[in-house]
PQR file of N, CA, C, O and H, with PARSE charges and radii, in Angstrom:
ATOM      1  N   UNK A   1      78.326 106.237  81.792 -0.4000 1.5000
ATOM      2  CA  UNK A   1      79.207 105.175  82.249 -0.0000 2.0000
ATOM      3  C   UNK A   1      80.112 105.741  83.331  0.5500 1.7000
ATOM      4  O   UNK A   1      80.886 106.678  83.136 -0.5500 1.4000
ATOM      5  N   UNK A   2      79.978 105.183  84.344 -0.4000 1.5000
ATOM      6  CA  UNK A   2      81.020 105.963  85.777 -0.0000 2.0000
ATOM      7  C   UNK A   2      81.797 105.250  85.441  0.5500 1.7000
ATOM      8  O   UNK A   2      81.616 104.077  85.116 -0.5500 1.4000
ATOM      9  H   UNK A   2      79.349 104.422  84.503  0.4000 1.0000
ATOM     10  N   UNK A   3      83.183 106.070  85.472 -0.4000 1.5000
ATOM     11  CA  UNK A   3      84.420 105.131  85.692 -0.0000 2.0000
ATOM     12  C   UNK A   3      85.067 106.197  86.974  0.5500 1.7000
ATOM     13  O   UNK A   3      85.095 107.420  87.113 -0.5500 1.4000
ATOM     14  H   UNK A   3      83.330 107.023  85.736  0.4000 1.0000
ATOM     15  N   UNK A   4      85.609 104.898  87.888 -0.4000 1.5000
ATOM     16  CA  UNK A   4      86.411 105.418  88.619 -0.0000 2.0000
ATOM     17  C   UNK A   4      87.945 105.153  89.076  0.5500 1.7000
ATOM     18  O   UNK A   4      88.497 104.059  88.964 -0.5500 1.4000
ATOM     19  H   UNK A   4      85.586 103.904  87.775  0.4000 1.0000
ATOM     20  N   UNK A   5      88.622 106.459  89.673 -0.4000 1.5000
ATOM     21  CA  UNK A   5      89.916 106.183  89.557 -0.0000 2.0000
ATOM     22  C   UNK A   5      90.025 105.950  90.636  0.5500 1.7000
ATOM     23  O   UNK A   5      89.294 106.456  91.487 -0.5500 1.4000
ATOM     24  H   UNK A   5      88.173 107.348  89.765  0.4000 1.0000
ATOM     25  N   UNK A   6      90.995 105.096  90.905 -0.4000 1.5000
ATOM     26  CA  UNK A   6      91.734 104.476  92.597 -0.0000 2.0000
ATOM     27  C   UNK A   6      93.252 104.613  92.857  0.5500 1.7000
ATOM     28  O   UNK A   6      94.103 103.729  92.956 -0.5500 1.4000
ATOM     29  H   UNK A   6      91.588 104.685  90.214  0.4000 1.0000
ATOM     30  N   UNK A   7      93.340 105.680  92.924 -0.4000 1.5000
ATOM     31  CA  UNK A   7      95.161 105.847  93.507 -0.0000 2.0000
ATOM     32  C   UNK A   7      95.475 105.004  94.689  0.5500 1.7000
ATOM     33  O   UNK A   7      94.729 105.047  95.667 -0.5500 1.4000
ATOM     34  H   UNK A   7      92.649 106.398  92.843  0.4000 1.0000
ATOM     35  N   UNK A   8      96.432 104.310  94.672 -0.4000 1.5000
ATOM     36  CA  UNK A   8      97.131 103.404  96.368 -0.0000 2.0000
ATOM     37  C   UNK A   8      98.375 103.400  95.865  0.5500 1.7000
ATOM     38  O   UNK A   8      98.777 103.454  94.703 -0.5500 1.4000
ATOM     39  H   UNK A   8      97.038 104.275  93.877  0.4000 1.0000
ATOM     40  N   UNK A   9      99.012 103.320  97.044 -0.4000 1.5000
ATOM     41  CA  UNK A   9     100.384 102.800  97.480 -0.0000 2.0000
ATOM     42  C   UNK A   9     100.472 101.515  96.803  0.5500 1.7000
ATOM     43  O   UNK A   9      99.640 100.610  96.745 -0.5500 1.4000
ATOM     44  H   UNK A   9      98.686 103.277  97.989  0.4000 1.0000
ATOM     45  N   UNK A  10     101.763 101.615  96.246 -0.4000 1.5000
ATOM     46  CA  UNK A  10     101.946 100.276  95.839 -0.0000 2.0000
ATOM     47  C   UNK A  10     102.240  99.048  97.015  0.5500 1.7000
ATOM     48  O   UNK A  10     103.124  98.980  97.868 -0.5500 1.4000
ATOM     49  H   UNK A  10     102.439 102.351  96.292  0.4000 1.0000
ATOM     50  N   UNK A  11     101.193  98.177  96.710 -0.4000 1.5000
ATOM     51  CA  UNK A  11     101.465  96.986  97.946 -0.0000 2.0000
ATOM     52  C   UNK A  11     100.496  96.355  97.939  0.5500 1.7000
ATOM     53  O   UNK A  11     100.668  95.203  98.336 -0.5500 1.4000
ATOM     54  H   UNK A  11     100.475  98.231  96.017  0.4000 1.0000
ATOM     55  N   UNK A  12      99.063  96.722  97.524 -0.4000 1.5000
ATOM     56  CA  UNK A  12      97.917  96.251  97.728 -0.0000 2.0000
ATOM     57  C   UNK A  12      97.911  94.544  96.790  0.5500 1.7000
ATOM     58  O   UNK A  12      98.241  94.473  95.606 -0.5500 1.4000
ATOM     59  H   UNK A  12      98.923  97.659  97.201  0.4000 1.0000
ATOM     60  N   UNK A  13      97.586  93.635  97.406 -0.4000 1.5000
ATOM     61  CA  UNK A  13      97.369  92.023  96.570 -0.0000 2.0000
ATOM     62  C   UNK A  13      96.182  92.721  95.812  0.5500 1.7000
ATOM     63  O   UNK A  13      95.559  93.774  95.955 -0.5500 1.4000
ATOM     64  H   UNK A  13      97.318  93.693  98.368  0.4000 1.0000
ATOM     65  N   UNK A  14      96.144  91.331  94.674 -0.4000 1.5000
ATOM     66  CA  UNK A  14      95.100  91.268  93.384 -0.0000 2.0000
ATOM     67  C   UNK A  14      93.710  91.114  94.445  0.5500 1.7000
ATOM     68  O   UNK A  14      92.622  91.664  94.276 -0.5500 1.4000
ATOM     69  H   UNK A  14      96.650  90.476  94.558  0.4000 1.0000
ATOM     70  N   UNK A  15      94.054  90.315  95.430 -0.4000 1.5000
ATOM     71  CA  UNK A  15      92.569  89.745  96.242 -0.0000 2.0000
ATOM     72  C   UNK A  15      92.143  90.864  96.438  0.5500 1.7000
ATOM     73  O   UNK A  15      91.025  90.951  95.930 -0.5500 1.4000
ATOM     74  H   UNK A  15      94.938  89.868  95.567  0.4000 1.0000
ATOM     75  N   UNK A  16      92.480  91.870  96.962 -0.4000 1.5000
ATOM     76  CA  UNK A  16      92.104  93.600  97.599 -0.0000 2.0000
ATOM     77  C   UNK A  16      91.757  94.014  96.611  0.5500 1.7000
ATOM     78  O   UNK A  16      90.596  94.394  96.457 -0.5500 1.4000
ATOM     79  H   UNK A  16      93.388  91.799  97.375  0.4000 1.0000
ATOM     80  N   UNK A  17      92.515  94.052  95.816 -0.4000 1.5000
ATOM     81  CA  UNK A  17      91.842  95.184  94.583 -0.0000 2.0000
ATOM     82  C   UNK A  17      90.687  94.036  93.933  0.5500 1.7000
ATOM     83  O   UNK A  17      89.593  94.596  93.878 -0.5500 1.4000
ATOM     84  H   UNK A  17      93.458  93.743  95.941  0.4000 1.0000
ATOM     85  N   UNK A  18      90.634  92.988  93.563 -0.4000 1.5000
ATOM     86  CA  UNK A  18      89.322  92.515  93.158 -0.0000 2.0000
ATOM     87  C   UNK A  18      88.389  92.510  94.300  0.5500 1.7000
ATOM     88  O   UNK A  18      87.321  92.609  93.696 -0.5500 1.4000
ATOM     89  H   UNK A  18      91.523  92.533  93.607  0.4000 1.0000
ATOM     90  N   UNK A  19      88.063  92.455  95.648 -0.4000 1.5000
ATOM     91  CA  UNK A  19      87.131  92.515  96.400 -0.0000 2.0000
ATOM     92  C   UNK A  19      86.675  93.961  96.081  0.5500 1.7000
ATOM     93  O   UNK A  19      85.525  94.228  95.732 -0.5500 1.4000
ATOM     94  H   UNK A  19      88.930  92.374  96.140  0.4000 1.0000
ATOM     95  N   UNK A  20      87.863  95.057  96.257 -0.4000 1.5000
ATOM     96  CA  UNK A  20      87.390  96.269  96.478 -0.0000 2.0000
ATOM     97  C   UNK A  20      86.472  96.570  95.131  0.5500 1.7000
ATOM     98  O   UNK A  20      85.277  96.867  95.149 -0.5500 1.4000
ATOM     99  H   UNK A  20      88.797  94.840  96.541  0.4000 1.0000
ATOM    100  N   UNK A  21      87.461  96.396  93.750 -0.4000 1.5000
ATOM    101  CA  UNK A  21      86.128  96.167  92.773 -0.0000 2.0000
ATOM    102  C   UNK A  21      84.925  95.718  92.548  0.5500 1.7000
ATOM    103  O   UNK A  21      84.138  96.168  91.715 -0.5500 1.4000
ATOM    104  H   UNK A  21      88.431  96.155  93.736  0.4000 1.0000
ATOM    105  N   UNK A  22      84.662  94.387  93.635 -0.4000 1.5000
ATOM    106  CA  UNK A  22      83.495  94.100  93.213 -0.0000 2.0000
ATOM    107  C   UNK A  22      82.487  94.923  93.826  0.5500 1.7000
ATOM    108  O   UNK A  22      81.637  95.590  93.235 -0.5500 1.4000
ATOM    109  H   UNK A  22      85.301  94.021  94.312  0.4000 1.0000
ATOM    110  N   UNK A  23      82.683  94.798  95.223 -0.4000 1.5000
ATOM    111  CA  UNK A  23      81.961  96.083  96.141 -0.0000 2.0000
ATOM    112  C   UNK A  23      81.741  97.177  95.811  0.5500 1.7000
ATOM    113  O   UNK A  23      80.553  97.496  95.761 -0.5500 1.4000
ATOM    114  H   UNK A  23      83.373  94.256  95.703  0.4000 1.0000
ATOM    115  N   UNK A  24      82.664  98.090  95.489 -0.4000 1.5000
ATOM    116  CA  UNK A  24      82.638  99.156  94.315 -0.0000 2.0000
ATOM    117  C   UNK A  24      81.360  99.659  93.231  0.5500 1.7000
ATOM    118  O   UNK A  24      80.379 100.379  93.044 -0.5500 1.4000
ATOM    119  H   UNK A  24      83.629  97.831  95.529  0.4000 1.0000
ATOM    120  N   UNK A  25      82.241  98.667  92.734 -0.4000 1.5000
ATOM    121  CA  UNK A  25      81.189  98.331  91.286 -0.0000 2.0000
ATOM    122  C   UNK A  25      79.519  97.902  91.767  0.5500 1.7000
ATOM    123  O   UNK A  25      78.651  98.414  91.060 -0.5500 1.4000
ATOM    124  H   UNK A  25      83.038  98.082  92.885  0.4000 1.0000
ATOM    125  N   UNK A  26      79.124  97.166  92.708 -0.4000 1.5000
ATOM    126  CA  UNK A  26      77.705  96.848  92.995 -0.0000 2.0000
ATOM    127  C   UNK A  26      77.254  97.903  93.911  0.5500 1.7000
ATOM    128  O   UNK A  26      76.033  98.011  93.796 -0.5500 1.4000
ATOM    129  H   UNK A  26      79.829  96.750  93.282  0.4000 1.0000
ATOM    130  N   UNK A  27      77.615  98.528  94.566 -0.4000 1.5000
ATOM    131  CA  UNK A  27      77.369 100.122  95.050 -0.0000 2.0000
ATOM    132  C   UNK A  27      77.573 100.978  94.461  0.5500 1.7000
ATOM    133  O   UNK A  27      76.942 101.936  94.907 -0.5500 1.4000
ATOM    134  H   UNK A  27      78.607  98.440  94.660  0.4000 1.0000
ATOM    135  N   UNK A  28      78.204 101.245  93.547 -0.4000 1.5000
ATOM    136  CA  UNK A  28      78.092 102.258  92.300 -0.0000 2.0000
ATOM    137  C   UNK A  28      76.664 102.303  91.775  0.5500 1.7000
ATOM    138  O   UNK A  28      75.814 103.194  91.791 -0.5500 1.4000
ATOM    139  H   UNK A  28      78.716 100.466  93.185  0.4000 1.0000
ATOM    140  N   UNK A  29      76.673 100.986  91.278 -0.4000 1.5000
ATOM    141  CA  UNK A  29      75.226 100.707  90.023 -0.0000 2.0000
ATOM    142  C   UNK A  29      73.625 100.705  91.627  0.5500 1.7000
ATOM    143  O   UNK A  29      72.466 101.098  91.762 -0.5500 1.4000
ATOM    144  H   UNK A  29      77.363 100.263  91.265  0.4000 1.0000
ATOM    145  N   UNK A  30      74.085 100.398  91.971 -0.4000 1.5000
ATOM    146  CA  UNK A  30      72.708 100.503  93.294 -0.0000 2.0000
ATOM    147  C   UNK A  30      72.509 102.053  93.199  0.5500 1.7000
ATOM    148  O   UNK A  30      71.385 102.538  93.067 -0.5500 1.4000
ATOM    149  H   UNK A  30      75.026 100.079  91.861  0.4000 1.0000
ATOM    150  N   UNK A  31      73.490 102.706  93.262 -0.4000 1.5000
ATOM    151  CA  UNK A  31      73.155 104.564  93.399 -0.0000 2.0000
ATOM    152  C   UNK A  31      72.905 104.826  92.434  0.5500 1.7000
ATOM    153  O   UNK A  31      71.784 105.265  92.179 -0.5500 1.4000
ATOM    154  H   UNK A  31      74.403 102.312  93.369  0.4000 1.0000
ATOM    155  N   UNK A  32      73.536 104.717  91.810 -0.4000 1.5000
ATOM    156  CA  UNK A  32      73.811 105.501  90.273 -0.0000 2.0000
ATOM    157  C   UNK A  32      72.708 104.862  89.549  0.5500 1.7000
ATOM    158  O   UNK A  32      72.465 105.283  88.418 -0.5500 1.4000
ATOM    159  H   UNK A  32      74.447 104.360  92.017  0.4000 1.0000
ATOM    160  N   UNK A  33      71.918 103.790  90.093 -0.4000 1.5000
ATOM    161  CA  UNK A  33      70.656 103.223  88.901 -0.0000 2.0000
ATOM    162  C   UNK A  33      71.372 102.734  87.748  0.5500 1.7000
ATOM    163  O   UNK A  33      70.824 102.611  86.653 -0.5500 1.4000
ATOM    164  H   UNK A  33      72.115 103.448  91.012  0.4000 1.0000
ATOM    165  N   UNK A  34      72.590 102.450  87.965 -0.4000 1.5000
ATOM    166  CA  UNK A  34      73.094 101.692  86.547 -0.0000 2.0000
ATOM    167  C   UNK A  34      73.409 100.232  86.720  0.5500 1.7000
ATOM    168  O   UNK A  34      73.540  99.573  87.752 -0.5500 1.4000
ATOM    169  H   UNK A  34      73.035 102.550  88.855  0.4000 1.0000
ATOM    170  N   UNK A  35      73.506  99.860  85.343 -0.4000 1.5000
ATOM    171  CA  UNK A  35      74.098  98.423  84.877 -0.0000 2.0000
ATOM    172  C   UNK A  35      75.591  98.317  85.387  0.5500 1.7000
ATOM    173  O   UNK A  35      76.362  99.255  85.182 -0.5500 1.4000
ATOM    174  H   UNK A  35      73.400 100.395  84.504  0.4000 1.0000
ATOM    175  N   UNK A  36      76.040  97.065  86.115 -0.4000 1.5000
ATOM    176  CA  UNK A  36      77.485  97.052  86.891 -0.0000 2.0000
ATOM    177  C   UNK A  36      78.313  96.561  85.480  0.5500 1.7000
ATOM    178  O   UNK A  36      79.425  96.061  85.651 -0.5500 1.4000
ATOM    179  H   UNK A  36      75.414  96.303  86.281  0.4000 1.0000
ATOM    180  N   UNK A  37      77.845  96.681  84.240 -0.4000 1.5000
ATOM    181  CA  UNK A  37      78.143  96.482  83.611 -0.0000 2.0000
ATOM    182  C   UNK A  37      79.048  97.749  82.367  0.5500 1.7000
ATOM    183  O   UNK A  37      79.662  97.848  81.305 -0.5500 1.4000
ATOM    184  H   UNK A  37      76.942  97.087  84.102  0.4000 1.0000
ATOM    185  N   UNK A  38      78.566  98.392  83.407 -0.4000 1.5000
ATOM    186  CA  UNK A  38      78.980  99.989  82.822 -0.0000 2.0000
ATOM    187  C   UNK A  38      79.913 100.736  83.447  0.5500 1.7000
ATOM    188  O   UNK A  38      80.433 101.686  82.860 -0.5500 1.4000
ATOM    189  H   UNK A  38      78.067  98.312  84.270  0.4000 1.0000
ATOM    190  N   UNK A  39      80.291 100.352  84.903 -0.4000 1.5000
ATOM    191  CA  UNK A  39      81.350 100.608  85.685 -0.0000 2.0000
ATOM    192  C   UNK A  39      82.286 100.080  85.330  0.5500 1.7000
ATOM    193  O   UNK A  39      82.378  98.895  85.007 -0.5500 1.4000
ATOM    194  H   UNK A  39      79.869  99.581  85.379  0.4000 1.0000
ATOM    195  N   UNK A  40      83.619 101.377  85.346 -0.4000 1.5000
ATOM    196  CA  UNK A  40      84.672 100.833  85.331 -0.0000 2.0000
ATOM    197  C   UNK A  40      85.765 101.511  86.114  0.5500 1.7000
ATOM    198  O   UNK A  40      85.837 102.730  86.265 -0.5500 1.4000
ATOM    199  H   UNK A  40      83.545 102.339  85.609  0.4000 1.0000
ATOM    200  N   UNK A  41      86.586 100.651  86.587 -0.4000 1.5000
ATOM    201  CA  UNK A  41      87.373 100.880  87.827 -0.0000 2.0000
ATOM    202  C   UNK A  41      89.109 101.202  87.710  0.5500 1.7000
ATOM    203  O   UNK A  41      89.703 100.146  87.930 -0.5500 1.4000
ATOM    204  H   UNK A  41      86.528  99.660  86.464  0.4000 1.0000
ATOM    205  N   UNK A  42      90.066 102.335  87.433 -0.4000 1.5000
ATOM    206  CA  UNK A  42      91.240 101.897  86.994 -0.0000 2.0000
ATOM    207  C   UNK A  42      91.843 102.593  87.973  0.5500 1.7000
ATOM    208  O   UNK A  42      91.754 103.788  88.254 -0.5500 1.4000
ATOM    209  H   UNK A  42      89.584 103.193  87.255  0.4000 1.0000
ATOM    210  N   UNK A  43      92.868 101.167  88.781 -0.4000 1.5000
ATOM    211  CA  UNK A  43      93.656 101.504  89.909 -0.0000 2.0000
ATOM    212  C   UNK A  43      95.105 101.557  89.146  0.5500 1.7000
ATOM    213  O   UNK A  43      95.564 101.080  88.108 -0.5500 1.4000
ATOM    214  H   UNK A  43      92.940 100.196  88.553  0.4000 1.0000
ATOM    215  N   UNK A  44      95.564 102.361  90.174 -0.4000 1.5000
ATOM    216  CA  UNK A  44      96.746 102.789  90.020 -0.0000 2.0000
ATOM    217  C   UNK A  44      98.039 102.939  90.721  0.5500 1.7000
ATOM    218  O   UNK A  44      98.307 104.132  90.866 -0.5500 1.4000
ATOM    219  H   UNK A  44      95.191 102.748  91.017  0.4000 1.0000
ATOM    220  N   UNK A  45      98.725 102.328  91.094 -0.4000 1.5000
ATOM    221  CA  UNK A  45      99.892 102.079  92.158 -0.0000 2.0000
ATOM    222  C   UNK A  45     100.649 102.983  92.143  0.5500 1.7000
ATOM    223  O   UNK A  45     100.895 103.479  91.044 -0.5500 1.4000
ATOM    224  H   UNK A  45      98.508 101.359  90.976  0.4000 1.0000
ATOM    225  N   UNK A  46     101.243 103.487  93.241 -0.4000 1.5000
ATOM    226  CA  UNK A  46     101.862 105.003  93.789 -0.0000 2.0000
ATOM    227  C   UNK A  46     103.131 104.433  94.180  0.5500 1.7000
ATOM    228  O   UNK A  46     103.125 103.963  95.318 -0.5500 1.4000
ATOM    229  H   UNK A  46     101.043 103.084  94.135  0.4000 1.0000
ATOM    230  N   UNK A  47     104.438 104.330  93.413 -0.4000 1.5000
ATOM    231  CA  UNK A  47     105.226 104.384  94.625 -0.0000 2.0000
ATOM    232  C   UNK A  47     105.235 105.027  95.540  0.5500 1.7000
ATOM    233  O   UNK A  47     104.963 106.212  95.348 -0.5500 1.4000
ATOM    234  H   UNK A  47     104.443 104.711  92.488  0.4000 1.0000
ATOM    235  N   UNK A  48     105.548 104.583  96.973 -0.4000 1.5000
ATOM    236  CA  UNK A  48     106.147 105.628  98.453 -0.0000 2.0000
ATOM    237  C   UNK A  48     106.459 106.840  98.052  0.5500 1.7000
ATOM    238  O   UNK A  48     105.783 107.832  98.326 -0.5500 1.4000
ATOM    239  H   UNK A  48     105.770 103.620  97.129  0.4000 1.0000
ATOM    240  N   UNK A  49     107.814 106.853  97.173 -0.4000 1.5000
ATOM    241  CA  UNK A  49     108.420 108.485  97.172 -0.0000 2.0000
ATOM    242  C   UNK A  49     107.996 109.126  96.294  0.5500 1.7000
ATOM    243  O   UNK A  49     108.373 110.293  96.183 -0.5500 1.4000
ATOM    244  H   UNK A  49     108.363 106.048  96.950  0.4000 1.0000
ATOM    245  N   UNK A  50     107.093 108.584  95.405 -0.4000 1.5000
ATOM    246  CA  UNK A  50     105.955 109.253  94.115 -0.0000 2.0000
ATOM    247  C   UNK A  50     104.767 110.003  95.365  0.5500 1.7000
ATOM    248  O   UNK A  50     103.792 110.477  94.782 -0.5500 1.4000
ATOM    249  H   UNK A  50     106.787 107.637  95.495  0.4000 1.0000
ATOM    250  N   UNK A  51     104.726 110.116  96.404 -0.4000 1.5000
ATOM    251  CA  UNK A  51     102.957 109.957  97.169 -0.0000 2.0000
ATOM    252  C   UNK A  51     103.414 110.724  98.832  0.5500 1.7000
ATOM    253  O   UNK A  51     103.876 110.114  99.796 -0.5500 1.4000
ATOM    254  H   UNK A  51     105.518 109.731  96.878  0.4000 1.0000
ATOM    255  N   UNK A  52     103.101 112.232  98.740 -0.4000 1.5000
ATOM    256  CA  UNK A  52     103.206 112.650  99.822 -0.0000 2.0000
ATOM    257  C   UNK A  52     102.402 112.983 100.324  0.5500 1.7000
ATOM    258  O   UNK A  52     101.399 113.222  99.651 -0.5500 1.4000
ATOM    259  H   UNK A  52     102.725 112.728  97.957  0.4000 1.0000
ATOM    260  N   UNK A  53     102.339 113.266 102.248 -0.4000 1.5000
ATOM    261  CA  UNK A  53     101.516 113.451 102.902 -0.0000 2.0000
ATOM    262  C   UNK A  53     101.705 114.319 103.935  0.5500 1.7000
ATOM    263  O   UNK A  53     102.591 113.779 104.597 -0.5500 1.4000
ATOM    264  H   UNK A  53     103.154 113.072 102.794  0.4000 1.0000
ATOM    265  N   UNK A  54     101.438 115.230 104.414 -0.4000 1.5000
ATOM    266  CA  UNK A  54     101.633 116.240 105.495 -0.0000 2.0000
ATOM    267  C   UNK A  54     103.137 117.016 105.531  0.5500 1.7000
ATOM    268  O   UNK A  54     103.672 117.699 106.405 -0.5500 1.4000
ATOM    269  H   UNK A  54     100.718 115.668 103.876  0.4000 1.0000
ATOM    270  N   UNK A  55     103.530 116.636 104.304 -0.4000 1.5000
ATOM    271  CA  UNK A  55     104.968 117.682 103.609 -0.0000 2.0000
ATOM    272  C   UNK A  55     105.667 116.741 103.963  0.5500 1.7000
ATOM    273  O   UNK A  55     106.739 117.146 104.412 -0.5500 1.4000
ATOM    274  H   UNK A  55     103.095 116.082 103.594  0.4000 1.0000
ATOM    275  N   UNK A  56     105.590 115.934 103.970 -0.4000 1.5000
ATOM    276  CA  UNK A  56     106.886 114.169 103.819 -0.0000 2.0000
ATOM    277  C   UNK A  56     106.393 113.127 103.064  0.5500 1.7000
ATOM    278  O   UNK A  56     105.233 112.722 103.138 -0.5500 1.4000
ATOM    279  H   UNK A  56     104.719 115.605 103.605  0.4000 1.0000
ATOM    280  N   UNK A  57     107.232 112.689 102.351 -0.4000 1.5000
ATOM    281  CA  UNK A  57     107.182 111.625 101.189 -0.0000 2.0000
ATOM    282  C   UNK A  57     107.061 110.178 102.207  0.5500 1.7000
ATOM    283  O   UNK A  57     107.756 109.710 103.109 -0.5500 1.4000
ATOM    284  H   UNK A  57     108.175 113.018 102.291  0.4000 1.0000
ATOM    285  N   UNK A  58     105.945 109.825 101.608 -0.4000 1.5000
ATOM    286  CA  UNK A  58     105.648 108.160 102.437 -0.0000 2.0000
ATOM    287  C   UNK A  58     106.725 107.371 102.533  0.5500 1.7000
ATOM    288  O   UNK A  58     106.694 106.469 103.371 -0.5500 1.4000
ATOM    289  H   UNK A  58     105.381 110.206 100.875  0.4000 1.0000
ATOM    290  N   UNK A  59     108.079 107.574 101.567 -0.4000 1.5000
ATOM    291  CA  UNK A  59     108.788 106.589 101.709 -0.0000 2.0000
ATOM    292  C   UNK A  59     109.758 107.114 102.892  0.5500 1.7000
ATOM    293  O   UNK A  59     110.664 106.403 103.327 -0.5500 1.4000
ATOM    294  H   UNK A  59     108.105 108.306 100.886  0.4000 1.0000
ATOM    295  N   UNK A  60     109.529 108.251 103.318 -0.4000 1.5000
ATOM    296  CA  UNK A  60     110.572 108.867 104.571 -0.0000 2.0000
ATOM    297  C   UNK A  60     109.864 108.279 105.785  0.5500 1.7000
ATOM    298  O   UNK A  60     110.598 107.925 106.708 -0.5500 1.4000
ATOM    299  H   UNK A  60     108.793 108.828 102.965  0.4000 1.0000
ATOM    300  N   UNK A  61     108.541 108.120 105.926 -0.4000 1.5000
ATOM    301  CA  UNK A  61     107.804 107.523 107.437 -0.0000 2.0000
ATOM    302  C   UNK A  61     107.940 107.084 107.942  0.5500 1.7000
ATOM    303  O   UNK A  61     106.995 106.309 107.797 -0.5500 1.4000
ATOM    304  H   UNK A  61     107.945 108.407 105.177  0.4000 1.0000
ATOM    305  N   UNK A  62     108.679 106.590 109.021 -0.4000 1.5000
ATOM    306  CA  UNK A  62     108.307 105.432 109.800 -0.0000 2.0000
ATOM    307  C   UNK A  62     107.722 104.836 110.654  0.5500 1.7000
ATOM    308  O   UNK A  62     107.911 103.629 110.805 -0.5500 1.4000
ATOM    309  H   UNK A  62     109.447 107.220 109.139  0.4000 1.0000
TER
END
């Protein structure tokens, strides 16, 4: 059973994260030869100052 994890920034709408799941999930099971019924997907929202990048915290960027 693949499960996969999805770290983002918090901000993303439900529409994004369900498109990105479905896509996901039906390209998973196409490779992987599995049932999309066996994928599972758990996203996870980052605050900004939880989530750094090139030695600065996303919420410092502008």
């Amino acid at each position: 059973m693949p499960m996969i994890k999805v770290e983002l920034l918090k901000g993303r709408t439900v529409e994004q994260k369900r498109e990105f799941a479905e896509v996901i999930t039906r390209e998973t099971a196409r490779i992987l030869k599995c049932r999309p019924e066996v994928v599972d997907i758990v996203f996870q929202d980052v605050e900004p100052h939880d989530w750094a990048n090139a030695g600065k915290l996303n919420s410092d960027k502008t």
